[in-house]
C-alpha positions in Angstrom: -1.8 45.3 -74.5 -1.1 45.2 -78.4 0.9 48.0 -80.1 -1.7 50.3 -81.6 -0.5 53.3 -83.8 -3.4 56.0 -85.5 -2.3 58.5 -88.9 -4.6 61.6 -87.9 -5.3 65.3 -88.8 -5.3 67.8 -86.6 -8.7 68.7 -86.9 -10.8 66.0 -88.0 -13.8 65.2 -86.0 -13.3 61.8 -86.7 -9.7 61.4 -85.3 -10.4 62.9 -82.3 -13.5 60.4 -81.8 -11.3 57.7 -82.6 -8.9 58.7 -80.2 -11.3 59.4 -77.8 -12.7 56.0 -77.7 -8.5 54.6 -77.5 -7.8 57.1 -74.4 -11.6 55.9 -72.4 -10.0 52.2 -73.2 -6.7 53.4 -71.2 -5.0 52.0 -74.9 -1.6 53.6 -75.0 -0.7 54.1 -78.9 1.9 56.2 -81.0 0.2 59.1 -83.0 1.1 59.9 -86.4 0.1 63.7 -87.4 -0.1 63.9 -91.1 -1.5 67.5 -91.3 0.9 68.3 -94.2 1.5 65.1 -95.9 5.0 64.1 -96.5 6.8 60.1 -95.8 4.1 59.3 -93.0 0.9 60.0 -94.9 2.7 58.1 -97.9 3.7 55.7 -95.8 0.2 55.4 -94.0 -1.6 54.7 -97.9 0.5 52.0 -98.9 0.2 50.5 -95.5 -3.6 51.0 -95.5 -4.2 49.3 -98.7 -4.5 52.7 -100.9 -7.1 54.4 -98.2 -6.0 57.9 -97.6 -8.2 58.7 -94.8 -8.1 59.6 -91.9 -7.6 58.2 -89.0 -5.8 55.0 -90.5 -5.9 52.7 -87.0 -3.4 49.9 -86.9 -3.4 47.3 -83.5 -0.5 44.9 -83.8 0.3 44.3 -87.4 -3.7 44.5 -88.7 -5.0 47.6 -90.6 -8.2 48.2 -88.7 -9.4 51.1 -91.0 -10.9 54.1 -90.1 -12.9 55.2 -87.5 -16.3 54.0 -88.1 -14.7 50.3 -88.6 -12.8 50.9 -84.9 -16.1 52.2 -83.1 -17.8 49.1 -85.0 -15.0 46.6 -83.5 -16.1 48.2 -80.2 -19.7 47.5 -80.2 -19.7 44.0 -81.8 -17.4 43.7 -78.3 -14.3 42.7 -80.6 -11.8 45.4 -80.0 -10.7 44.5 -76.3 -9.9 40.8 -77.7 -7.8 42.2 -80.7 -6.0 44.7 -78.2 -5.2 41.4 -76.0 -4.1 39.6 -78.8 -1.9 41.3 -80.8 
């Protein structure tokens, strides 16, 4: 399985959905709290293009985008291939 890495807040709804959808797929990733800002939400803009929402998902070296593009990889049935292939 790929190397998958999420930028999150705390709180948001949509972080937690996101990660929801990663822990029911049994994908192990590294999470990146950004509650206060600081190098890894700077570092999570420039690697996401200039987004700065969040989540910011990341599978191998491809910036997936937020969580409406991950749940959308899901049910066009394109995530598990990019989670094998990366």
């Amino acid at each position: 399985m790929s190397k998958v890495e999420i930028f999150v807040k705390t709180t948001c709804p949509y972080c937690i959905r996101a990660r929801q959808l990663l822990d029911r797929k049994g994908v192990e990733y590294k999470l990146r709290v950004i509650d206060f800002g600081g190098p890894d939400r700077a570092e999570m803009i420039e690697r996401a293009g200039g987004r700065s929402t969040v989540p910011q998902v990341f599978i191998g070296q491809r910036h997936v985008g937020g969580c409406d593009d991950l749940m959308r990889l899901e049910d066009s049935g394109k995530l598990d291939d990019l989670l094998a292939a990366a």
